[in-house]
C-alpha positions in Angstrom: 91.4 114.9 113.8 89.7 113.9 110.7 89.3 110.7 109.2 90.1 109.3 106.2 85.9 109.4 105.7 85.6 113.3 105.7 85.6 114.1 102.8 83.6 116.4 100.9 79.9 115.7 101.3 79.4 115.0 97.4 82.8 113.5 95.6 80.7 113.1 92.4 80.3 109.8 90.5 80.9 107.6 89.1 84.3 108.2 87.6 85.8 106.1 84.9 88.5 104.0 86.9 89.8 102.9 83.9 92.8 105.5 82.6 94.0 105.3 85.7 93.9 101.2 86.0 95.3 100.7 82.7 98.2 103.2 82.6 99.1 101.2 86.4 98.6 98.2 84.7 101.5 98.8 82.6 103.6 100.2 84.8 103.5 96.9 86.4 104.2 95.0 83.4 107.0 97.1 83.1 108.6 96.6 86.5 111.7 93.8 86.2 112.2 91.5 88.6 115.8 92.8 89.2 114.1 96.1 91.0 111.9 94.1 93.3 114.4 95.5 96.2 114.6 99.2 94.7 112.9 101.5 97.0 110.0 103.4 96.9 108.8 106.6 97.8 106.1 105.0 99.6 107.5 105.2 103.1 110.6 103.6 101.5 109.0 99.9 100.8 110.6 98.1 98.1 109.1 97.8 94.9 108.1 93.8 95.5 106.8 94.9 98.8 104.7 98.1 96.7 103.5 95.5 94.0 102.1 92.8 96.7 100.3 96.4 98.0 98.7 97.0 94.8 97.3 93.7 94.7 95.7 93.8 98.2 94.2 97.0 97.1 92.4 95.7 94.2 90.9 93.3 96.0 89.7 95.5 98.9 88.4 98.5 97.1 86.9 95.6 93.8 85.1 94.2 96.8 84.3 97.9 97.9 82.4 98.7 94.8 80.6 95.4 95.0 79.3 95.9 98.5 81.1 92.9 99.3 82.5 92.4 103.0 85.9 90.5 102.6 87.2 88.4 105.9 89.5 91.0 107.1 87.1 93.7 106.6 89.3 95.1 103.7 92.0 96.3 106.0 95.4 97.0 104.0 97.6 94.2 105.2 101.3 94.3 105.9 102.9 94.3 102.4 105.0 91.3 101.7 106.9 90.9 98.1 107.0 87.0 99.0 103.0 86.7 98.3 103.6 87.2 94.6 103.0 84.4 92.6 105.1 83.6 89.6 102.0 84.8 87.5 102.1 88.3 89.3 103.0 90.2 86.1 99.4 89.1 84.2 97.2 89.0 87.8 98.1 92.6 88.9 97.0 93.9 85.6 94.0 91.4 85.4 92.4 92.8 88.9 93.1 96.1 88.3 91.2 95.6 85.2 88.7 94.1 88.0 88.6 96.8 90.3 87.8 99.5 87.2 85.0 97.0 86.0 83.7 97.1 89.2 83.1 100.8 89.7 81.5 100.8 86.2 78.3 100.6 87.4 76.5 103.9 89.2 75.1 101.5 91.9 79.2 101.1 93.1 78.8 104.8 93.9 75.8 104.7 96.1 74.9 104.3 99.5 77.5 102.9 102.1 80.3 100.4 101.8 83.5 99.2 103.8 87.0 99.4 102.7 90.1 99.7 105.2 87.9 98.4 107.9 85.5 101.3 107.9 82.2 102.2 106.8 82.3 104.8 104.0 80.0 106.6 102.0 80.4 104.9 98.5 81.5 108.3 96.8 84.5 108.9 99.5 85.2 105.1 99.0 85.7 105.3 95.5 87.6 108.8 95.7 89.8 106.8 97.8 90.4 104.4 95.8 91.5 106.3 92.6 94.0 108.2 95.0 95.4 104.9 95.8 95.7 103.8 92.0 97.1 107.1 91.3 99.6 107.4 93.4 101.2 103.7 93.9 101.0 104.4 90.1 103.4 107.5 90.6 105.8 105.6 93.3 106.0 102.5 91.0 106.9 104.6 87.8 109.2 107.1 90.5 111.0 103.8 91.6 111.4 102.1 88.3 112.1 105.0 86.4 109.0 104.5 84.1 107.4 107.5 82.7 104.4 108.9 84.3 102.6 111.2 82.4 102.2 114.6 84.1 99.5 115.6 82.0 96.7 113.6 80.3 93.4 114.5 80.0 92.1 110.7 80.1 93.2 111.2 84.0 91.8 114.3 84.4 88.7 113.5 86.5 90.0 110.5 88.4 92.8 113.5 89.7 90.3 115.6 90.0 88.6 113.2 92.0 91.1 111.9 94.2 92.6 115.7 94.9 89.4 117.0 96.1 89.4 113.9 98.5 93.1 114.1 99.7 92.7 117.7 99.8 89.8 117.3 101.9 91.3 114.8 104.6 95.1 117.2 104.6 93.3 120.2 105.3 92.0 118.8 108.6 94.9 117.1 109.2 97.6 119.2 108.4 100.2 116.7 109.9 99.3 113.7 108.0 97.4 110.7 108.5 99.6 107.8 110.0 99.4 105.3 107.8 97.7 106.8 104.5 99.8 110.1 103.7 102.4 112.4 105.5 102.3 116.7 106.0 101.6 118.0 103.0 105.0 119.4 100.9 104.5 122.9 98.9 104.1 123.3 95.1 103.4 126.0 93.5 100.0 127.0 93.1 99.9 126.7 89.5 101.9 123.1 89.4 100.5 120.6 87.6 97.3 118.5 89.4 99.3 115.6 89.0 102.0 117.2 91.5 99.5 119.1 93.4 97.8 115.8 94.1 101.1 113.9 94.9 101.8 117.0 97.2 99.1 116.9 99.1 99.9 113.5 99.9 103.5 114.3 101.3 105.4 113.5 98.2 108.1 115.5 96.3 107.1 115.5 92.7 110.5 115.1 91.8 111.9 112.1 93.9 114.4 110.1 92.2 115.7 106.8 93.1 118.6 106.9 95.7 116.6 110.1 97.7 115.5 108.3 100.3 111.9 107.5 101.5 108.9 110.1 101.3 105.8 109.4 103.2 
């Protein structure tokens, strides 16, 4: 079975993070507290519960780019809506706008780095961490009822990106990958990348609220 570290040998880099970290961004800020217990299509967590993800997944894949080894090795930990501060709707934003800086520099796409408690080839690192933006971006807006756009060409390469990693990984592993994405679900070839991608991670482009869980 492959690993969430096969992908192809040369992802490309470095890729603006930024579209993709900003347009999150203010999904967040959009989020009210009164859907904190919605759910998501992200295994069916709650949107508190997908927010306090976000935020551990800034810091793992900022510290990522910086060749920085965090305590826990950058392992996604057990999301938990009760670790948001009060300040949570300026401090998501503000690391995402961290994690994008970080990967700014070329040097954040070279060599070797950890993230998820594996060693990673900088390029598949990054890759992985624009699916991650990407996507949560999708679930959060999908929950909230937020628009998502479907098709922007400031996202074009960090899709581009993240699809030829996901793609990658699910052709290998044609049954998922416990704990990052489900089977893949079939679009039509010609669907947009943004549903292609979200497809190839086990999501139905067109969940709604009140559907149930996904992934």
């Amino acid at each position: 079975m492959a690993t969430p570290d096969e992908g192809p040998a040369a992802l490309g880099g470095p890729v603006d993070f930024r579209p993709a970290t900003e347009l999150l961004g203010a999904l967040v800020r959009g989020v009210r507290e009164e859907q904190w217990d919605l759910e998501t299509p992200c295994g069916g967590i709650s949107v508190g519960r997908l927010l306090d993800h976000i935020d551990g997944l800034s810091l793992a894949f900022t510290a990522a780019a910086r060749k920085e080894r965090l305590p826990d090795g950058g392992r996604a930990r057990e999301p938990d809506a009760a670790r948001l501060e009060d300040t949570w709707r300026e401090r998501l934003p503000a690391g995402l706008d961290a994690l994008a800086e970080a990967w700014d520099p070329g040097a954040a796409w070279e060599g070797v780095t950890t993230v998820g408690g594996l060693e990673l080839p900088a390029p598949v690192a990054g890759a992985s961490g624009l699916d991650e933006v990407l996507v949560h971006g999708w679930d959060l807006a999908a929950a909230t009822r937020q628009p998502y756009p479907v098709a922007d060409g400031a996202l074009t390469e960090s899709m581009e990106t993240a699809y030829a990693w996901v793609g990658s990984v699910a052709a290998q592993n044609p049954e998922g990958v416990p704990g990052l994405f489900g089977p893949a679900v079939a679009v039509a070839e010609d669907a947009p990348l943004l549903h292609r991608l979200l497809a190839l991670t086990g999501r139905d482009p067109h969940w709604e609220p009140g559907r149930g869980p996904v992934v």
